[in-house]
C-alpha positions in Angstrom: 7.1 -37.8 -81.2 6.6 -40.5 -78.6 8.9 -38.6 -76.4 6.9 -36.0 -75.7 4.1 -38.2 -74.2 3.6 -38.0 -70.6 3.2 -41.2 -68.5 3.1 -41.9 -65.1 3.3 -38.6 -62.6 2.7 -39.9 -59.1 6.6 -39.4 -58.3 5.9 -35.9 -59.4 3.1 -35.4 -57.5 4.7 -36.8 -54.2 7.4 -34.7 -55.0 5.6 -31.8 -55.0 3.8 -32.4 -51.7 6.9 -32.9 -50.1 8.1 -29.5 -50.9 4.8 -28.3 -49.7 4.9 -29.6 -46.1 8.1 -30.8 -46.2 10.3 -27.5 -44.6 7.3 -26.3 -42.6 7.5 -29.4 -40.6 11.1 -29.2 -40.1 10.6 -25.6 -39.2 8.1 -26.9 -36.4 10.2 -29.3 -35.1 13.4 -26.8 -35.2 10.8 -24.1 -33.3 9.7 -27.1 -30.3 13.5 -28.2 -29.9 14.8 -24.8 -29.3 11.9 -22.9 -27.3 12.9 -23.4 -24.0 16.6 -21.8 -25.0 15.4 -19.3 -27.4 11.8 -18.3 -27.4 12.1 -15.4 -30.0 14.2 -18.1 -32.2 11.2 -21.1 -32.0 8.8 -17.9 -32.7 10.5 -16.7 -35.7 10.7 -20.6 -36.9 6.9 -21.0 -36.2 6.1 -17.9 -38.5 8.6 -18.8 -41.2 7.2 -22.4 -41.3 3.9 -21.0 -41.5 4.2 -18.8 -44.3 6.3 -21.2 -46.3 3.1 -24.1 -45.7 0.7 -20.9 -47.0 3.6 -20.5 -50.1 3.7 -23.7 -50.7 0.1 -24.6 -50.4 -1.0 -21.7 -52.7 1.9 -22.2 -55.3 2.2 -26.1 -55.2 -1.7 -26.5 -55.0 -2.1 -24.8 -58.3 0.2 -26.5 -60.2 -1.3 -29.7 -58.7 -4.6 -28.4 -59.7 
């Protein structure tokens, strides 16, 4: 049964961090590059970043927890 045991998880744990703020901070940059061409595109990237951080935070943080 020494398969089953668990060892290490920090490469887990950054993994799941990185999904957390990982696309919102894309979605941030994305929104500041393209806001002087397209304001109702960087606004739509600013909301969809920010929901995916609130997601992430809430779905991530309590498998984290």
């Amino acid at each position: 049964m020494t398969a089953l045991e668990v060892g290490n998880l920090d490469g887990l744990v950054a993994f799941f961090v990185a999904i957390m703020v990982g696309p919102p901070i894309l979605m941030a940059i994305t929104g500041f590059a393209i806001k002087k061409s397209s304001p109702n595109g960087a606004k739509v990237c600013f909301i969809i970043g920010a929901l995916y951080l609130i997601i992430g935070l809430g779905i991530c943080g309590t498998l984290l927890s």
